[in-house]
Each structure stands twice: as C-alpha cells, then as structure tokens.
VOPAGU-2260 file (C-alpha; in pm, 1 decimal, decimal comma):
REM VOPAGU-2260
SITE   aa  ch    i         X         Y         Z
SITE  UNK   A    0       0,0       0,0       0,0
SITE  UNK   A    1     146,9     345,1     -73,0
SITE  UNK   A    2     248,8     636,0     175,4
SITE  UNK   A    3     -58,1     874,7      -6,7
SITE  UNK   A    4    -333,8     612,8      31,8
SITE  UNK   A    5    -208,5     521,9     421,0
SITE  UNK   A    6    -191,6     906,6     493,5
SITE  UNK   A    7    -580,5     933,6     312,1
SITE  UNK   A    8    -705,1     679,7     490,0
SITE  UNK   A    9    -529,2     833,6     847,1
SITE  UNK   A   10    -699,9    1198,7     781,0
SITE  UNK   A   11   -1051,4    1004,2     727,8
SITE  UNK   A   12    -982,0     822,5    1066,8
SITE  UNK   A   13   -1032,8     520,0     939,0
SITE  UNK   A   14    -783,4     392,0    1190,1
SITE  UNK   A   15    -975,8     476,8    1514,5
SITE  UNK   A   16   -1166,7     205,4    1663,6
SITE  UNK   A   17   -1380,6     151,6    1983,9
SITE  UNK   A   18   -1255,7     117,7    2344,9
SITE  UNK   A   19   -1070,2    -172,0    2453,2
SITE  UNK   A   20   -1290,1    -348,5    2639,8
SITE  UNK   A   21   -1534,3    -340,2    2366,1
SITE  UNK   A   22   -1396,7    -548,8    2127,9
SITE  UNK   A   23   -1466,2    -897,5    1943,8
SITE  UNK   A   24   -1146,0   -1155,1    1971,4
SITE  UNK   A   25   -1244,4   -1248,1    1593,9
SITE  UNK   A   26   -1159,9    -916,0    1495,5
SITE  UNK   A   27    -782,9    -910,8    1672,0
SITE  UNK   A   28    -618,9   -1008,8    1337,8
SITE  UNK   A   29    -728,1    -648,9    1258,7
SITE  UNK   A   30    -611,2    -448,2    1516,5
SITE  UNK   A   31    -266,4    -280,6    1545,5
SITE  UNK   A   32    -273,3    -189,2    1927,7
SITE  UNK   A   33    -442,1      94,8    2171,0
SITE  UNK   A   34    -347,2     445,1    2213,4
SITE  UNK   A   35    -517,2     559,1    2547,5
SITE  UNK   A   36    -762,0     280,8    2535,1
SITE  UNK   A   37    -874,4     320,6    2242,2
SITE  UNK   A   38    -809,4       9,2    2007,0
SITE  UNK   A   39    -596,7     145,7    1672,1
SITE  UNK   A   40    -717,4     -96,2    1387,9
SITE  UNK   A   41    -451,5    -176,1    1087,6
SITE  UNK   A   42    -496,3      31,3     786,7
SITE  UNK   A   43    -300,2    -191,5     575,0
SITE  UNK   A   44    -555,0    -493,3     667,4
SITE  UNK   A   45    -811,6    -259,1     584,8
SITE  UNK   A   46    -680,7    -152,7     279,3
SITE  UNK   A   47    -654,4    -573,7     165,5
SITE  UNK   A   48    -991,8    -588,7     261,8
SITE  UNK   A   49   -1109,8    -277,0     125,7
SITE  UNK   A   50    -969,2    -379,6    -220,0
SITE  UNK   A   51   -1155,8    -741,1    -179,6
SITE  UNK   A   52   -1475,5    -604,6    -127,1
SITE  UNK   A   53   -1474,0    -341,6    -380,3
SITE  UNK   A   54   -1364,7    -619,5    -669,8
SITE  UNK   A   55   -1628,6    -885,5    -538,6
SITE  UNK   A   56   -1906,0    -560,8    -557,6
SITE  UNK   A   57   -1786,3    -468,7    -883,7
SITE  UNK   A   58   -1837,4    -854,7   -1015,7
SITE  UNK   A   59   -2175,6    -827,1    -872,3
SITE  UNK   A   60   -2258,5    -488,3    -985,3
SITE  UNK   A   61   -2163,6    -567,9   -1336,5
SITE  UNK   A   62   -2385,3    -891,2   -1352,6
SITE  UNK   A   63   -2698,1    -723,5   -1264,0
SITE  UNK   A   64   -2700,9    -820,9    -903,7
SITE  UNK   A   65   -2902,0    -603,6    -711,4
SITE  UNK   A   66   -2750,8    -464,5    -403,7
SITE  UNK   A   67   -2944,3    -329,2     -62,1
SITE  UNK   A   68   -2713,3     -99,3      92,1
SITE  UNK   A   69   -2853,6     -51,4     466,8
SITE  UNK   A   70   -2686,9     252,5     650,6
SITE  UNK   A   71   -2924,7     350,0     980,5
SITE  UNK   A   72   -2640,4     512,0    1142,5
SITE  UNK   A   73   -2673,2     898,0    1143,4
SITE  UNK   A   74   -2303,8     917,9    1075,7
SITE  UNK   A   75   -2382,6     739,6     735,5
SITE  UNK   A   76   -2734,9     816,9     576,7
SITE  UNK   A   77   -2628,4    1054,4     328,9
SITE  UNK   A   78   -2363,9     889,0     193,9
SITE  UNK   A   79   -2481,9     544,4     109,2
SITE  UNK   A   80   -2826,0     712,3      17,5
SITE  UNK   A   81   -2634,5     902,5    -246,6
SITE  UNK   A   82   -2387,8     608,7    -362,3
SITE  UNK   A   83   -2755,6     382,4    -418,1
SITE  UNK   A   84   -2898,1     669,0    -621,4
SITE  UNK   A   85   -2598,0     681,0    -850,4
SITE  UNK   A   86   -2535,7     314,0    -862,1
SITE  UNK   A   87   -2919,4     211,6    -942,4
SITE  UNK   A   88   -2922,9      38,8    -646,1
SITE  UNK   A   89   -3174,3      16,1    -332,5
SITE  UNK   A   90   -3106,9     149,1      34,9
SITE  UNK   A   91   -3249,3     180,5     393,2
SITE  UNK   A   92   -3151,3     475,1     565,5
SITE  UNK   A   93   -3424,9     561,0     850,7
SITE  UNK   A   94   -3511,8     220,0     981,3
SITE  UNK   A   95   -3456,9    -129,8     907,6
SITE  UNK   A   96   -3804,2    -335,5     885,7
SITE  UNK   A   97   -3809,1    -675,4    1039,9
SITE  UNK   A   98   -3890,8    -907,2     777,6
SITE  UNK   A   99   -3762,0    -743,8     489,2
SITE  UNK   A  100   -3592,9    -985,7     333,0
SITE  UNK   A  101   -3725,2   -1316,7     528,0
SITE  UNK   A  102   -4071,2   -1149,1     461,9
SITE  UNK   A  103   -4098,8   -1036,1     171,5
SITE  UNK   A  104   -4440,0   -1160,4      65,7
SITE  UNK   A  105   -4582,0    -929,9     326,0
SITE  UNK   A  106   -4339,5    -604,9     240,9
SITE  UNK   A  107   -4452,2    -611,8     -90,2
SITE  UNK   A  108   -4782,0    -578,4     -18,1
SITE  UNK   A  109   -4670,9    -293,3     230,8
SITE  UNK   A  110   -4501,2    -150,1    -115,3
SITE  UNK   A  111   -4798,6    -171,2    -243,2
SITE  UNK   A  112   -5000,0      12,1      18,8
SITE  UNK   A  113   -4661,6     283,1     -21,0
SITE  UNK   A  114   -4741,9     362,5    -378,9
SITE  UNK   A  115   -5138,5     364,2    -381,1
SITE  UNK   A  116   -5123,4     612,0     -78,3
SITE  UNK   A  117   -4864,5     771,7    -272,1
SITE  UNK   A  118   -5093,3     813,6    -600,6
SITE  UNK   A  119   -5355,4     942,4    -428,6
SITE  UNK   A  120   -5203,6    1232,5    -217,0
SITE  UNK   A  121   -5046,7    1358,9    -603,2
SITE  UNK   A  122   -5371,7    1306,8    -773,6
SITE  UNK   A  123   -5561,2    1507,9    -535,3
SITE  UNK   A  124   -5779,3    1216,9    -395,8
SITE  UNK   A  125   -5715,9    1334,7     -39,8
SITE  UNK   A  126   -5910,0    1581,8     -90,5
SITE  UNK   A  127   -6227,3    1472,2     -83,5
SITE  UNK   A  128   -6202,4    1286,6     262,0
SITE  UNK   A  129   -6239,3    1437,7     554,8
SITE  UNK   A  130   -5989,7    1643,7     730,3
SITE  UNK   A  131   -5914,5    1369,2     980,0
SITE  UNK   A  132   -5943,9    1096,5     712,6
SITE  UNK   A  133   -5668,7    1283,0     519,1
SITE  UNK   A  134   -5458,9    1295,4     830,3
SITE  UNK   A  135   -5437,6     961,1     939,4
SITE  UNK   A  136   -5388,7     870,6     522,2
SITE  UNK   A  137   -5124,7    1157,8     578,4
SITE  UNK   A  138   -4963,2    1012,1     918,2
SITE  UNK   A  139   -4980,9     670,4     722,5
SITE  UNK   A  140   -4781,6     787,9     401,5
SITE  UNK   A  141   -4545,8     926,4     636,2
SITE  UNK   A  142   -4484,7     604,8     797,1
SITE  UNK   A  143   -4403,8     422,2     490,3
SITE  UNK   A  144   -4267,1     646,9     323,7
SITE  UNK   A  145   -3937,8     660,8     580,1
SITE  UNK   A  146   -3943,4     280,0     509,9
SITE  UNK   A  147   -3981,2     207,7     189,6
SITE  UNK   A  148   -3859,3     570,5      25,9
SITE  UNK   A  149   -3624,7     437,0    -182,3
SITE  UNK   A  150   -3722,0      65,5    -208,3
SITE  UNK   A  151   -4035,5     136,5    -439,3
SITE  UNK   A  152   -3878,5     -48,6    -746,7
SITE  UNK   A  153   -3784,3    -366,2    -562,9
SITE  UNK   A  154   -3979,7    -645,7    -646,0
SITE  UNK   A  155   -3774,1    -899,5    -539,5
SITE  UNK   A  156   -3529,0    -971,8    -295,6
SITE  UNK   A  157   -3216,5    -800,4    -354,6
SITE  UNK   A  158   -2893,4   -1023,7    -427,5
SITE  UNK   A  159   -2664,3    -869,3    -227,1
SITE  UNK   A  160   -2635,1    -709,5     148,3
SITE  UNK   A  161   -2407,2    -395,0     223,3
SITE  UNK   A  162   -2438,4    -294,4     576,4
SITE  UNK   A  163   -2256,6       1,0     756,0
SITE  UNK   A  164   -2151,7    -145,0    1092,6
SITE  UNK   A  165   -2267,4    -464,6    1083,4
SITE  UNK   A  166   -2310,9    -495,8    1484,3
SITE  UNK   A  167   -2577,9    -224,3    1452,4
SITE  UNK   A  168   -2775,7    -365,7    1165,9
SITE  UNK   A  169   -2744,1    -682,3    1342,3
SITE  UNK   A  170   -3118,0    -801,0    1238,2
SITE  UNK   A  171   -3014,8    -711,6     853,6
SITE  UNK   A  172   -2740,9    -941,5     876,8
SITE  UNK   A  173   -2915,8   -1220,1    1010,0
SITE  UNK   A  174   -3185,5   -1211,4     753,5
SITE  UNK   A  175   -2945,3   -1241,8     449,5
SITE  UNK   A  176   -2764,8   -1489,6     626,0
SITE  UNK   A  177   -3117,5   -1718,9     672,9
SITE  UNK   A  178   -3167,4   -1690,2     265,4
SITE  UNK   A  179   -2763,6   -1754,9     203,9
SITE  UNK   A  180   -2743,7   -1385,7      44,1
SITE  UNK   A  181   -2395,3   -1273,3      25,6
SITE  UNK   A  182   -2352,7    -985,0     266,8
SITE  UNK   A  183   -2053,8    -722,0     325,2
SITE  UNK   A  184   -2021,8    -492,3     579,5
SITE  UNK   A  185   -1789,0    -215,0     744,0
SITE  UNK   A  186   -1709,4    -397,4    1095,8
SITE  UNK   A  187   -1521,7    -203,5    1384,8
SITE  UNK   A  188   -1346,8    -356,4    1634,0
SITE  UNK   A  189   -1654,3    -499,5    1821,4
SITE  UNK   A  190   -1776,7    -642,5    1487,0
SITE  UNK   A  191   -1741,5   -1003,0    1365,8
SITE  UNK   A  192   -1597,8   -1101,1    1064,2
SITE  UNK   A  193   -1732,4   -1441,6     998,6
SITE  UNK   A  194   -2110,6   -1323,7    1014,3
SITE  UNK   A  195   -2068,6   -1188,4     668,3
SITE  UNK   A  196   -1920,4   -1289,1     335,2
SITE  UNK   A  197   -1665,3   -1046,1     356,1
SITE  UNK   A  198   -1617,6    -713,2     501,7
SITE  UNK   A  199   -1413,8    -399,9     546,9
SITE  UNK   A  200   -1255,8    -343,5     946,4
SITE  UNK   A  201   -1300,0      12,4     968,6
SITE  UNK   A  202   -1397,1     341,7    1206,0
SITE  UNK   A  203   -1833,0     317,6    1163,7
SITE  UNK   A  204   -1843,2     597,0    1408,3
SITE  UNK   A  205   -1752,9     868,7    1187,8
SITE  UNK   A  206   -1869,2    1090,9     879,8
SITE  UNK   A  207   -1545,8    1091,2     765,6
SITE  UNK   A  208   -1471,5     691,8     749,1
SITE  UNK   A  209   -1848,2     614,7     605,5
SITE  UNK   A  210   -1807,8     899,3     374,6
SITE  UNK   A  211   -1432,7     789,8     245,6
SITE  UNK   A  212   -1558,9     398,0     196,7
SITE  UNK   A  213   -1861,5     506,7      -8,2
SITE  UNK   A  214   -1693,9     765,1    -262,8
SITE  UNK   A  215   -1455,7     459,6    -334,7
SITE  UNK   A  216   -1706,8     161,5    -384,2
SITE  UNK   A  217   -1923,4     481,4    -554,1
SITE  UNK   A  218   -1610,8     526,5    -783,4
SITE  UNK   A  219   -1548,4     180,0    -853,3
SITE  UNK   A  220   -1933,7      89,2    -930,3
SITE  UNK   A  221   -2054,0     448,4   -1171,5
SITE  UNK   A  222   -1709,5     346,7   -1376,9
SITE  UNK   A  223   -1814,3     -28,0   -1440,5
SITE  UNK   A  224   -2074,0     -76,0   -1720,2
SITE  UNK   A  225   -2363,7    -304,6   -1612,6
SITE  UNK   A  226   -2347,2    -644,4   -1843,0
SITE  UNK   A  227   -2722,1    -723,7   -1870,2
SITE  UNK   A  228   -3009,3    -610,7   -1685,6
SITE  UNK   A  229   -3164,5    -847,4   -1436,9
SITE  UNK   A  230   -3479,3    -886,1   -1673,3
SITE  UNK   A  231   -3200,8   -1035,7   -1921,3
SITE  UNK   A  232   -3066,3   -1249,7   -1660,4
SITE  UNK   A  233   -3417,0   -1380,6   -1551,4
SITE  UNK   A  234   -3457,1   -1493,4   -1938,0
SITE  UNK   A  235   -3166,0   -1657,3   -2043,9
SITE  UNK   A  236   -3108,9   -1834,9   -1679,9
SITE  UNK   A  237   -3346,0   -2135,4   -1570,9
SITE  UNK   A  238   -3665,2   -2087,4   -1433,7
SITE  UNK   A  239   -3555,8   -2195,7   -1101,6
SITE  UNK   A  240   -3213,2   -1988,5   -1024,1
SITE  UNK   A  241   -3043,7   -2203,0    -738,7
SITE  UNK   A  242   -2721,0   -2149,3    -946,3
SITE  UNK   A  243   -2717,7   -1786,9    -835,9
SITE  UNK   A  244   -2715,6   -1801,5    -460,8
SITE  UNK   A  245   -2376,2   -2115,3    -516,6
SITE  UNK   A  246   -2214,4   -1845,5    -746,4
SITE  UNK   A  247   -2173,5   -1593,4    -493,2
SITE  UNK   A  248   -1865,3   -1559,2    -315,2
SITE  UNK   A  249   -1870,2   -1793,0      10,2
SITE  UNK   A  250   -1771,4   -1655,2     336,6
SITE  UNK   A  251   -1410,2   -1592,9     408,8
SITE  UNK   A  252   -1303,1   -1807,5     669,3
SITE  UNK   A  253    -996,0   -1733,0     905,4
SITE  UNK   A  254    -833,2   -2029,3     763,0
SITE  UNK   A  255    -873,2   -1917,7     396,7
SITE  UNK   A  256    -734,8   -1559,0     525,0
SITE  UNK   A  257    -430,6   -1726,1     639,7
C-alpha cells in the first residue's frame, strides 16, 4: 500500500476504533494496538480488505445483481443514500423493517399500500375525505414512506447485502444470512468477521470513514458498465435460479485468510 493512500485513509480516521474493552477476539487479526484505550485498527488490513470487497461488488454490480445498501447510522445516511442513487441500487436509511428480506411476501404488499397512498395524495384524492381521514392517510404515508422511500422499485429480494456497521444492523445481517445472500459490511473492532461474506474493518463511528468507503465503492461501481439487466438475466437463466445463490462468493473463513 502506498504512503498517499495510508496518509488518506489516516486523515478520514479510518484507523480509530472503539474502546478496549469493547472489542470482538475475531476481529484481533485487525487491530494494530491501543493508544489511550482506544483500540488502533490496521490500515493496511483494511486496505486488503477494502480492495476485496470493492472487486467482489464490482463482479456483482456488473452482472446485474441487485444490491441493498442498509446505513441507519446517522453518521452514514447521506452517503450510502447518495452512492444507491448513482449506482441504481436500493437502500435503507431511517429504519430497518423486520422481515424485509425473510418477509418479503408481506413487504410487498406494504409496497404496495406505499405507492397507492402515494398516487392518491399527487392526484388530489385526499381531498375529498375528511380532514381527519386525510390525516391519518397523511400520518400513514409518512410512515411508509421513511421505510420504503427508496425501495419502491424492488420487487424482489435483492442479491446482495451492504451494511454500515454490521453490529448495529445486526437483524439485517441475520436475515441475508437465513436466505444464504452474500452480505458485506464495514465492521469495527466490536464487529465479527465471519457473520458476513466479507467485510471492510474500519472506524463506523464517523462521517469521515463512512463517507471515504462510499466515494470509493461509488467510484469503482458508476465506472463499471452493467453487463445485462436483471430482466435479461431472468430470461436466459433457468426458471428456477439455485445457481445464483452457489455463485456468490462464500464466506471468508480465518483459515482461507491465512
């Protein structure tokens, strides 16, 4: 890794992780030390793993996959709201649903509730109900709206999982793991490694960090031209796509690290 890229990555504080005595052993292969209890994680690990995860979204990307990116955290809505928007791809940025992706028979029909309400407060059909009918249809829309904002086109499940911190979108993580979804995620020092496919040991507590990891998967993914849509996929692949979920990259094991 060169001295420019180290120093970028040390002004972004990717480095800084959480206190020592809130830490996960799995992630000590990652760490570099403490500086006034504060664990220091290894910027060289993260830039291997950085470079991994970026390749194995651009693979994706390029094959149509379709990729949730679920960032919660205050510290990095905006930025993974605006690398979905320019990638084509979906996000959750308020709140994460339970049953999203284990569910999804029942969210789409929430969707479908989203988009009706939706129609009617443009077309004007509010306005015919009464003032407290068009408030509770109002309080409603609301609702859903901070849900399912920007997951209006989805009618499927997605292919692929990106969480930011992957200890606080815990129940995310789970849910792709139950359906064998590949999954990444930015993991601090408290995080866990083998609950995902792969993932990125990095600072989740800052602007700066969340900001710096996006513009670079953001980068990689605008520059990389999309090889068939998923319609195209769903045509020329069997009707019954087991294939797709074996063709994902497997989870990265400590042994296969070594």
């Amino acid at each position: 890794m060169d001295k420019k890229t180290l120093n970028s990555m040390f002004d972004n504080l990717l480095h800084i992780g959480n206190k020592k005595n809130y830490w996960n052993p799995n992630m000590k292969n990652y760490i570099f030390g403490s500086v006034n209890g504060i664990h220091v994680i290894n910027l060289i690990e993260t830039a291997k793993k950085l470079d991994e995860v970026k390749a194995q979204l651009k693979e994706l990307h390029a094959n149509g996959k379709k990729i949730l990116f679920v960032a919660t955290k205050l510290q990095s809505r905006d930025a993974y709201v605006e690398l979905a928007k320019e990638t084509g791809h979906y996000y959750v940025s308020e709140k994460w649903v339970p049953g999203l992706l284990t569910n999804f028979k029942t969210i789409k029909v929430r969707i479908a509730t989203y988009l009706k309400l939706l129609k009617d407060s443009e077309s004007g059909a509010f306005d015919v109900l009464t003032k407290k009918e068009a408030a509770a249809k109002m309080l409603e829309l609301e609702k859903l709206d901070k849900a399912f904002k920007w997951l209006k086109e989805m009618k499927r499940t997605p292919d692929v999982l990106f969480v930011v911190d992957g200890i606080y979108e815990a129940q995310a993580v789970r849910e792709a793991n139950s359906l064998n979804l590949t999954s990444f995620a930015i993991m601090n020092t408290n995080g866990d490694d083998t609950s995902v496919t792969n993932m990125i040991p990095a600072n989740t507590n800052s602007v700066k960090s969340t900001e710096f990891i996006a513009n670079i998967i953001k980068t990689e993914l605008t520059g990389t031209k999309v090889k068939a849509s998923w319609a195209k996929i769903q045509k020329m692949a069997p009707k019954k796509v087991s294939g797709d979920k074996k063709a994902a990259p497997k989870k990265v094991t400590k042994t296969e690290e070594k």
